[in-house]
PLY file of the C-alpha trace (Angstrom):
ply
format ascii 1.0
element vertex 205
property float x
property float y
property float z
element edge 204
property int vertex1
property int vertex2
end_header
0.00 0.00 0.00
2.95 2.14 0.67
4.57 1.67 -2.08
1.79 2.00 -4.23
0.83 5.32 -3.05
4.56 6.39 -3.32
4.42 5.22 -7.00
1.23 7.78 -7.38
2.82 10.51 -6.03
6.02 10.45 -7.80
3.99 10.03 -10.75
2.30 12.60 -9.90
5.23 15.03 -9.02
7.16 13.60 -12.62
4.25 14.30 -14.62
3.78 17.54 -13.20
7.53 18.59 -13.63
7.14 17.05 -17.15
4.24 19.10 -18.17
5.59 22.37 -16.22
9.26 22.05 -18.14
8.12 20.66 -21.59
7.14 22.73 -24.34
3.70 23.02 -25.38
2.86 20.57 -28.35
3.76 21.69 -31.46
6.70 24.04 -30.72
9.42 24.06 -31.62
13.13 23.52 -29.38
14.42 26.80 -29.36
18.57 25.47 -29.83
17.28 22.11 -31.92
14.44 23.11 -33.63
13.13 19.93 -32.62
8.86 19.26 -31.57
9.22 17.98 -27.87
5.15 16.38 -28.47
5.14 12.77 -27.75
8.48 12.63 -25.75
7.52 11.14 -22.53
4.78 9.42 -23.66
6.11 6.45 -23.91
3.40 4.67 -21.94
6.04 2.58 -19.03
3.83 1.93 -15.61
5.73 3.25 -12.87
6.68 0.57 -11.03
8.45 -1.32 -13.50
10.43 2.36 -14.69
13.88 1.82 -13.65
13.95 5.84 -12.68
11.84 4.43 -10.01
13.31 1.89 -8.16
15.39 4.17 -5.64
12.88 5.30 -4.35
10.71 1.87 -4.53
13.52 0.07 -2.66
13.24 2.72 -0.20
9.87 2.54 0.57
10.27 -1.21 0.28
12.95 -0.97 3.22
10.70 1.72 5.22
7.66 -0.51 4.79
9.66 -3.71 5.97
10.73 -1.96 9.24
7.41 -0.37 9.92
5.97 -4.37 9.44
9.08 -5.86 11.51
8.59 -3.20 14.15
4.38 -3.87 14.18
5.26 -7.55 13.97
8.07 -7.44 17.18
6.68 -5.02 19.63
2.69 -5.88 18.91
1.68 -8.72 17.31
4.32 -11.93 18.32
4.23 -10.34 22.32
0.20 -10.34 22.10
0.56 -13.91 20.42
3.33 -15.00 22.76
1.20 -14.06 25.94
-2.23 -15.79 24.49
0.01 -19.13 24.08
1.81 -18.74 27.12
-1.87 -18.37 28.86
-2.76 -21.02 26.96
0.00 -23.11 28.03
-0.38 -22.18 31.62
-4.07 -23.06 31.39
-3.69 -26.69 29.61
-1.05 -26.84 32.62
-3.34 -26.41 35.59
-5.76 -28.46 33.81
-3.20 -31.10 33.54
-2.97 -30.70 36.76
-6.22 -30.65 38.07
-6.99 -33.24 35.88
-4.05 -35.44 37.40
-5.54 -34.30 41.01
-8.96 -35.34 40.17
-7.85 -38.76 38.83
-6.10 -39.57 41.77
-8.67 -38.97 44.29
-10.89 -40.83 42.13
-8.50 -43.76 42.28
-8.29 -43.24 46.37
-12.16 -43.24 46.54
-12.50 -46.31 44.36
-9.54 -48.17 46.80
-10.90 -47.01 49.66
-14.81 -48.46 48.16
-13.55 -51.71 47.01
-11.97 -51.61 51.03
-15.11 -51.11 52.50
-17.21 -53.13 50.43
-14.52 -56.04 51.01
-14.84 -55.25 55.10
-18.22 -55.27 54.71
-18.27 -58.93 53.22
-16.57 -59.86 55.39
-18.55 -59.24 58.35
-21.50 -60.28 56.57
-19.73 -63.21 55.93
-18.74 -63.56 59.96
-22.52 -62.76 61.21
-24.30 -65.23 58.66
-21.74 -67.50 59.91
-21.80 -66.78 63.81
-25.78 -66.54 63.21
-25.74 -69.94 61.62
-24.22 -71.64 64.33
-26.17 -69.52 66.88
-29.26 -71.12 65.07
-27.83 -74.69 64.67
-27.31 -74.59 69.15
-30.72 -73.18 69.41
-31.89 -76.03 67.23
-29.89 -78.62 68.87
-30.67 -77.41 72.35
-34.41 -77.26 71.23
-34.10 -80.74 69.77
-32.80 -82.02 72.50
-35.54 -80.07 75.20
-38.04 -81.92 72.94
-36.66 -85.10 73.00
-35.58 -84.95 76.88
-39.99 -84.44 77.43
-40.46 -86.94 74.73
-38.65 -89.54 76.91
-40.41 -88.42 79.92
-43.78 -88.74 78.16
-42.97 -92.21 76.93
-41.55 -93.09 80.39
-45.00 -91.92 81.79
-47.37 -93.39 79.41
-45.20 -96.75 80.11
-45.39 -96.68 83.47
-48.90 -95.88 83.37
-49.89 -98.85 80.31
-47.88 -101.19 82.79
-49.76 -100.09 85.76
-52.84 -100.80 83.43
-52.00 -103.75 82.21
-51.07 -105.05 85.61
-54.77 -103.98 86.66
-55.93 -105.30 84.12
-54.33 -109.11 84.10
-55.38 -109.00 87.73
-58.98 -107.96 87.62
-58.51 -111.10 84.71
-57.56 -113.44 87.12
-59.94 -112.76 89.90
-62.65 -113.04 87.16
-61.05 -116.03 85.58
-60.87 -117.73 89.64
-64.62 -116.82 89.54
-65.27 -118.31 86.30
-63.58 -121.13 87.07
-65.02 -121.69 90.99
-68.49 -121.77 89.24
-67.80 -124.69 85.79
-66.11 -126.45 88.64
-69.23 -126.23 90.74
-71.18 -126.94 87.81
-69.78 -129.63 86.64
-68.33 -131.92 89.38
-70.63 -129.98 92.12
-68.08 -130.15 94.72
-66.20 -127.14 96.26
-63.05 -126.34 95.50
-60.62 -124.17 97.25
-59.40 -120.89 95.97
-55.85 -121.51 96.17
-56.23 -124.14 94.32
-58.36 -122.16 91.51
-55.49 -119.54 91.96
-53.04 -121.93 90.85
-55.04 -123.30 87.95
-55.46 -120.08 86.36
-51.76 -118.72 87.01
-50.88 -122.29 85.38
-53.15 -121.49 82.50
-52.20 -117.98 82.10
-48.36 -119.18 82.17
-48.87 -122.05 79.54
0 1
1 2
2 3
3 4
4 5
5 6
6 7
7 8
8 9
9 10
10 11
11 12
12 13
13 14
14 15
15 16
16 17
17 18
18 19
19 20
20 21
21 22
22 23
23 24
24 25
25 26
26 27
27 28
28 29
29 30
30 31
31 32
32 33
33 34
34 35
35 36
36 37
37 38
38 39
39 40
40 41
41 42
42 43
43 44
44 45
45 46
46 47
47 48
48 49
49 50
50 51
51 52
52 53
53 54
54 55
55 56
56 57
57 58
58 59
59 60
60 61
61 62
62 63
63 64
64 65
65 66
66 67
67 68
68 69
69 70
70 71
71 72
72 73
73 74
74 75
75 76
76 77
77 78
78 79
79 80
80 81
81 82
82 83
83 84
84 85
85 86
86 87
87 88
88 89
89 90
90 91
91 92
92 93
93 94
94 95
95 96
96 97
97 98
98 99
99 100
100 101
101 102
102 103
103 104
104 105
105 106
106 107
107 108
108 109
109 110
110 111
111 112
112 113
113 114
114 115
115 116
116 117
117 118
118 119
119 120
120 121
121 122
122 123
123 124
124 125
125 126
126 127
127 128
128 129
129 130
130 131
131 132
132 133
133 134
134 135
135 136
136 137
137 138
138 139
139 140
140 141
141 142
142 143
143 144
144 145
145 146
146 147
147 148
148 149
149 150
150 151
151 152
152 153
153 154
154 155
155 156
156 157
157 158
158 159
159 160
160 161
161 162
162 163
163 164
164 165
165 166
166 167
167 168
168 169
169 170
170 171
171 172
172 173
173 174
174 175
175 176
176 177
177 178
178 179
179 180
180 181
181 182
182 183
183 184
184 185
185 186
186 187
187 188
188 189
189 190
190 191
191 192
192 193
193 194
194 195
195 196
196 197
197 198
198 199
199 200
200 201
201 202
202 203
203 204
């Protein structure tokens, strides 16, 4: 852009100088005689006018500095800080990141930890509860048992006491039964010791 406008100008400035110091068309050189009309016209665009490249190379070099200068002192500091930010912030976040992970990892040991304590004791209680049930079931098998026995015991005792009641209320009717077919049938008396011993002889046989 500099450059271009310093092309304009000194365009501007030749042609003026030109058109100030030539001779009006058609006239003629006072010491040659000679029509100036037509001599600069030769059509050349500026820039490529080797009259013109002092002053091109100049603004060339004053346009480079004023870009180097723009480019050093503005634009690379402004770009250097936003990385360095940048590269301060993806630090932290590395770190925090890295923080973050391992407390994770510490709450996930310290969960698997509890959760293996806690099988453990739920391990121990069914256990100790198991065998707490299996003596309460042992001692209540045996409590039923222990009046099971005493109940059979009894109900002997007593069937033994009835059966012993029973054989002799048998035998006294069996004497009677017996006193009377031996009245019957011989007509005699007989003793009751004697019945007695025929029905414990007949009960024995």
């Amino acid at each position: 852009m500099f450059v271009t406008a310093a092309y304009a100008q000194q365009s501007t400035t030749t042609e003026g100088a030109e058109a100030h110091d030539a001779p009006a068309a058609g006239e003629v050189h006072t010491e040659t005689g000679v029509a100036h009309e037509g001599e600069h016209g030769s059509g050349v665009f500026p820039p490529f006018d080797s009259n013109h490249f002092a002053s091109q190379l100049l603004w060339l070099a004053i346009t480079f500095g004023l870009f180097y200068l723009l480019m050093s002192k503005v634009i690379i500091p402004r770009i250097g800080g936003i990385l360095e930010k940048r590269h301060d912030r993806i630090a932290q976040d590395l770190d925090e990141a890295t923080r973050l992970k391992g407390e994770a990892d510490a709450a996930i040991a310290s969960y698997e930890q509890e959760l293996a304590n806690a099988k453990a004791k739920g391990h121990s209680i069914a256990d100790k509860a198991r065998e707490e049930a299996k003596s309460k079931a042992n001692a209540d098998r045996a409590a039923v048992e222990a009046e099971l026995a005493k109940k059979i015991t009894a109900a002997e005792a007593r069937i033994a006491e009835i059966k012993s009641k029973a054989l002799a209320d048998v035998g006294a009717i069996a004497e009677e039964t017996a006193t009377a077919v031996v009245k019957q049938l011989i007509g005699g008396n007989v003793t009751k010791t004697e019945i007695a011993a025929a029905v414990k002889a007949s009960a024995d046989n």
